[in-house]
N, C-alpha and C positions, 0 to 999 in steps of 0.2 A: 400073814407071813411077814409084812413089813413091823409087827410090833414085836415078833418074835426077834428076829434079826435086832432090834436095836436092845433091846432085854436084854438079848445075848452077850452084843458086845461090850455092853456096860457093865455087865458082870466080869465078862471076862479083862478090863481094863483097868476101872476102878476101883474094886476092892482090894484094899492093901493095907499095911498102916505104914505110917511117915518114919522116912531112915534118912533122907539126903541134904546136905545142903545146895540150898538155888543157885543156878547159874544164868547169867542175862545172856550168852552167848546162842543166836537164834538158829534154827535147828537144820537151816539153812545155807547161812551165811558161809562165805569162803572165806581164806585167812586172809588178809593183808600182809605189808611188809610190816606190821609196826612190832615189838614183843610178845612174846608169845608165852603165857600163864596157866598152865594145866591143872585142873583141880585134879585129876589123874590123869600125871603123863602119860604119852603113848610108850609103849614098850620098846618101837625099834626107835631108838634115838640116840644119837651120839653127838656127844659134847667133847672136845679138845680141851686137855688138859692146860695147856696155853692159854694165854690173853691178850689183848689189844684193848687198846680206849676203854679200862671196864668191862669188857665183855668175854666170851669165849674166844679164840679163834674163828673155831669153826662150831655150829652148831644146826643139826639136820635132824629131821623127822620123817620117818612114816608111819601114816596113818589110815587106818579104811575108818569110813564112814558109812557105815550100812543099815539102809531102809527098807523094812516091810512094809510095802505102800497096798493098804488096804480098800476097797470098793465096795461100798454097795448103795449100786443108782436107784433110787426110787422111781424119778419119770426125768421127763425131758430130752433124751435121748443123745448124750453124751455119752456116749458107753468107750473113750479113752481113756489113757491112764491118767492123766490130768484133767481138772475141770475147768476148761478153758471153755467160758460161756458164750465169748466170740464167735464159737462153730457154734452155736445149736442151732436146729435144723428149724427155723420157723416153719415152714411149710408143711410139715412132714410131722405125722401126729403116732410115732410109736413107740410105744411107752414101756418096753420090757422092764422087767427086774433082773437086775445083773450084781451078783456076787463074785469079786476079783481079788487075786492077791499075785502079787511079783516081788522082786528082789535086785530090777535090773538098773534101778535110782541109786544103787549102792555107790558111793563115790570112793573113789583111791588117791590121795593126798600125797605129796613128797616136797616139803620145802627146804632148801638150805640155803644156810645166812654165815659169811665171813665176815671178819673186820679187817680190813686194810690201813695203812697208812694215812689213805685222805676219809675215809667212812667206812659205813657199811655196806656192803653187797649181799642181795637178796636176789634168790629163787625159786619160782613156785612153777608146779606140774600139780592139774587134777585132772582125773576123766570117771566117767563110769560107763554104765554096760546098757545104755538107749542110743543104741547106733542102728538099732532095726537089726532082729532075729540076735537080742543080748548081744549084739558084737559093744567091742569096747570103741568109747569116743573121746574125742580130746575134748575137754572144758578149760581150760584152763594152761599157758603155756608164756611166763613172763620173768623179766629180770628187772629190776629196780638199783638204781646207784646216784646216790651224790655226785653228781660232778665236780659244782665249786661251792665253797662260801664268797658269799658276795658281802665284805663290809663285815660289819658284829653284830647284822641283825638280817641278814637274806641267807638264804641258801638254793641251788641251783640243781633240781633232781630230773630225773629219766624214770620212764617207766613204760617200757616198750615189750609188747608182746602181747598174748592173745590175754583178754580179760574184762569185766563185767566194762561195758561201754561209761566211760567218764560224761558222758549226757545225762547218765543217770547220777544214784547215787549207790558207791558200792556200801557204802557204811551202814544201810538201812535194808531189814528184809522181817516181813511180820513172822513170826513163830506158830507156823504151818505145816501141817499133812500135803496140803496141796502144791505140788512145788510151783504151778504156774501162777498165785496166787492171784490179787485181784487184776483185772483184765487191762487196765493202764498203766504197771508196772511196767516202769525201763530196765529192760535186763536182755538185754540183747552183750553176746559173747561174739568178738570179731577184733582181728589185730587190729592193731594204734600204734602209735608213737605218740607217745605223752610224757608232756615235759609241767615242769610247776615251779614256782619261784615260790618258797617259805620263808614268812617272819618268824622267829622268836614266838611271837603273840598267837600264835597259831591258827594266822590269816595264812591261804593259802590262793594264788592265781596262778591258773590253770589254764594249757591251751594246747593243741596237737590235732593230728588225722587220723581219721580210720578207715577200714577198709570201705567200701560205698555201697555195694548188694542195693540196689535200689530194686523194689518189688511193684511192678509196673503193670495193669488187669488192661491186655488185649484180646479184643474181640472182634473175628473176620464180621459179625452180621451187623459190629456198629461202625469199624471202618478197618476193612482189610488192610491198608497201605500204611498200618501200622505197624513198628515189629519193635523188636529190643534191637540195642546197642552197647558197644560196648566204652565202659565206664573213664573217662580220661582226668577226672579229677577225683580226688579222694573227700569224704565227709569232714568239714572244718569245724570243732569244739572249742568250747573254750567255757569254764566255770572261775565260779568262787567259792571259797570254803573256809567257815570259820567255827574256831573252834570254843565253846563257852563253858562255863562247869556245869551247867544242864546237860549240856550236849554237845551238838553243831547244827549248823545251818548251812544250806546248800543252795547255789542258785545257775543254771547251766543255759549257755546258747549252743546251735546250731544252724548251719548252713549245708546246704546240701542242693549239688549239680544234677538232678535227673535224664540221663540220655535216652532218647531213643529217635528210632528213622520212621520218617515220612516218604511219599512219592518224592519230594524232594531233597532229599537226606538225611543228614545228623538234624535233629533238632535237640531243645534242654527244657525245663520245665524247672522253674525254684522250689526246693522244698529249705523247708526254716521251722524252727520253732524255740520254745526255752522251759524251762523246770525250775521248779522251787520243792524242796525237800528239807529234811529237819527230824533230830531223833531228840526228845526230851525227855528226860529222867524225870519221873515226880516223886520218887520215895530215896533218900539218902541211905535207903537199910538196903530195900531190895527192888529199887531203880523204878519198877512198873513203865516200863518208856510207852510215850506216844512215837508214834512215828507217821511219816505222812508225806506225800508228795503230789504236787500238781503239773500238768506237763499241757500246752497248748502251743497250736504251728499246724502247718500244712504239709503234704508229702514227708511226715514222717513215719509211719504205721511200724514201718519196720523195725523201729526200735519197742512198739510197745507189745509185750508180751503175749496177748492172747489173739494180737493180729499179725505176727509176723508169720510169712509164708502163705499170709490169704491178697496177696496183689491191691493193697489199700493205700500205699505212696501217690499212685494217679490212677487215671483211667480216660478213654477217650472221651471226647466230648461230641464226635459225629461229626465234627467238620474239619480233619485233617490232623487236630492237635491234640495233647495230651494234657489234662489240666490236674494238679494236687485236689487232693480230699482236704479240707480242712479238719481238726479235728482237735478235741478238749476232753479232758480227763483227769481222775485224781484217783488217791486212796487214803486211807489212814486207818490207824489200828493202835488197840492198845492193849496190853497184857499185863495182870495184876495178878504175884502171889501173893495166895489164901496163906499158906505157910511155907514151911524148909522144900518140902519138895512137889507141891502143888500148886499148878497155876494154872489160866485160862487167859482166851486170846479172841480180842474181838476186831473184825477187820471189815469196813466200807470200800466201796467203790464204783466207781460209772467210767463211762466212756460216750462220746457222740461224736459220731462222723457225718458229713454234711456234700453230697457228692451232688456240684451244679445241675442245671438243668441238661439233659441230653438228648438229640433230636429223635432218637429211635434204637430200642433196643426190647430183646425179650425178658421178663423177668422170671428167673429161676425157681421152678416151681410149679409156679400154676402155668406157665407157660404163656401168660400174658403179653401182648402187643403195647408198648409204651412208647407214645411219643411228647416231645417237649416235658420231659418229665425228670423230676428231682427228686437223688436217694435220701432219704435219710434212718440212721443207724444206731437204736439207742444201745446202751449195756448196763445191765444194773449187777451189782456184785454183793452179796454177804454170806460172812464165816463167823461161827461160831464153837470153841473147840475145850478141851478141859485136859488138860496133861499132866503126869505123874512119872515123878523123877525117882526110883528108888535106890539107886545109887547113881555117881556122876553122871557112868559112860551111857548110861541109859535114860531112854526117853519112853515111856507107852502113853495114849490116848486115845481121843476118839474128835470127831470132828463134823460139824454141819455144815454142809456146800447151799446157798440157794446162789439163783442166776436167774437172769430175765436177758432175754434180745427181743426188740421191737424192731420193724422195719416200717418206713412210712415213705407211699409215694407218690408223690402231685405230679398232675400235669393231664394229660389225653391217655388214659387206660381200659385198652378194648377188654372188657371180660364176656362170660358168657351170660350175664346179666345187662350187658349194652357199654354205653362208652361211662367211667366215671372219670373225677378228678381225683381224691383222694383214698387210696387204700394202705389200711397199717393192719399189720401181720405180727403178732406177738405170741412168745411162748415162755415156760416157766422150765426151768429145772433145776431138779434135788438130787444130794447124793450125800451120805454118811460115810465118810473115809476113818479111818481108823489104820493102827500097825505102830511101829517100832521104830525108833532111831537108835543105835549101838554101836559105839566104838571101839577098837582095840585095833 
């Protein structure tokens, strides 16, 4: 059954002949504020007949971006729409075959851009239809303006509103079926205020707040007299960005105020950490970028993709307090066209989180007695994929998921084979995605 299925879809994906030219534009990626270059413009679009500074007046788009996000899980029992390798169930050995398809990744795009007196004014609205039961969601919701020119070589910009978290980097994202891609990506979507001073040279320093969602994992059986609180300082940012004829290079800090209450009240826990990302062109014809990011710090989980929403910022430590996970991770990938409309995408990645020792608690699953005992959380990530462009608006392919989660845990572990120190629990999972990307 499983050779059939992949037979299949490779029939059905890959046979074609070549009509398109390449676009380095990833299949992913949201727009920015900078120019905007349609190898086929969108249909609803309106340009003013007027001008300012060279440019239109006004100039607006809409656009849908619609994905047939295809499944089919071989083992490991991820059976969501994403292959987020973060969840897989170590414990838990069921291995169905599952064949999926949906439409509710489809994205709805609207940006528009004025020119004024002192610059430009930009706009952007995205959302699409994974709000739970296809309702539609906001992704996306921001305005961007020049303030000042500073001198004959700074200038002074704004860009406030909901959009991919400046911890990360918005300007990189590998060319994917899977949209949660590898499991260390920064792509966490949450209002900011973000501001940036530009040279000329197209150095850019960077610095702003954002909203804080700290994701905090309490537990009545390791210390009841813990609870959430609520948040009085916002997450403090602050990057560099520069810009080279390769590419750019990115390099980001964080700070971040963790609250929560104790028997004796408000307490805070630091979370911090920083990134280095980078997109490099290798071919002058038809770009082939590497791309790549490393991200290490404590109490941040919440920004990394495939663990936001699993309470990995902190966790008790069994004596009153709440201590950060440390935690280190990368990815990189790289995409190489064969020709005008054929290319392929190969993408690494890990994750390790490193949760202190803690005096007592049960481990999920086997139902283990653990005391004095330390998490540790590996994640291994690889994509393999091969896509075919037959004209612009279109994208079809097919795609290979592998993922691995390890857990490993020291210390005093009652099992039902007597007391150990060390147990690690590892699992594998596969899934073949396949479908569509189409614009109009």
């Amino acid at each position: 059954m499983k050779n059939f299925y992949l037979v299949v879809l490779l029939i059905l994906f890959l046979i074609s002949p070549v009509l398109a030219q390449p676009t380095t534009e990833s299949s992913g990626k949201t727009f920015g504020s900078e120019s905007i270059a349609f190898q086929d413009p969108p249909f609803f679009r309106i340009i003013s007949p007027d001008s300012l500074n060279g440019k239109p007046m006004h100039d607006y788009f809409f656009l849908v971006k619609a994905k047939l996000n295809g499944i089919y899980d071989i083992n490991g029992g991820l059976y969501g729409e994403t292959f987020n390798v973060g969840k897989i169930p170590v414990w838990e050995d069921d291995d169905q075959q599952r064949f999926w398809m949906d439409m509710h990744q489809s994205q709805i795009r609207f940006r528009g851009q004025s020119e004024t007196e002192h610059g430009t004014y930009t706009a952007y609205m995205e959302g699409d239809f994974w709000g739970g039961n296809k309702h539609f969601r906001l992704r996306h919701m921001w305005f961007e303006y020049k303030f000042a020119d500073i001198g004959n070589s700074w200038s002074f910009v704004g860009h406030l509103g909901q959009d991919w978290s400046f911890f990360g980097d918005k300007e990189i994202w590998p060319n994917v079926f899977d949209w949660d891609g590898p499991s260390s990506g920064v792509w966490r979507r949450e209002p900011e205020l973000r501001f940036w001073f530009e040279h000329k040279n197209s150095l850019r320093l960077e610095f702003g707040v954002a909203q804080p969602g700290p994701q905090l994992y309490f537990d009545n059986d390791v210390d009841p007299t813990l609870t959430g609180a609520e948040q009085p300082a916002p997450d403090f940012i602050a990057a560099i960005n520069k810009k080279f004829s390769f590419g750019h290079l990115r390099a980001t800090g964080i700070y971040r105020n963790l609250e929560y209450r104790n028997s004796q009240g408000n307490q805070s826990a630091a979370g911090y950490g920083g990134t280095i990302s980078g997109y490099v062109s290798t071919n002058s014809a038809t770009d082939n970028p590497i791309q790549f990011q490393f991200d290490v710090g404590t109490g941040i989980a919440t920004y990394l993709v495939s663990f936001d929403g699993m309470n990995y910022d902190a966790l008790p430590n069994g004596n009153g307090e709440m201590e950060t996970i440390p935690t280190i991770g990368g990815w990189a990938s790289y995409e190489h066209w064969f020709s005008k409309n054929w290319h392929a995408n190969l993408v690494m990645g890990f994750s390790e989180f490193h949760a202190k020792e803690i005096n007592s608690f049960t481990i999920t699953g086997p139902g283990y007695q653990a005391n004095n005992t330390s998490v540790d959380v590996s994640v291994r990530y690889l994509l393999v994929n091969l896509m075919w462009n037959p004209i612009p608006s279109v994208v079809l392919g097919i795609e290979w998921n592998l993922g691995e989660r390890k857990n490993m845990y020291e210390g005093e572990i009652h099992t039902e084979d007597g007391v150990q120190s060390k147990i690690e629990k590892s699992r594998i999972a596969n899934r073949i995605s396949f479908g569509a990307f189409f614009n109009f």
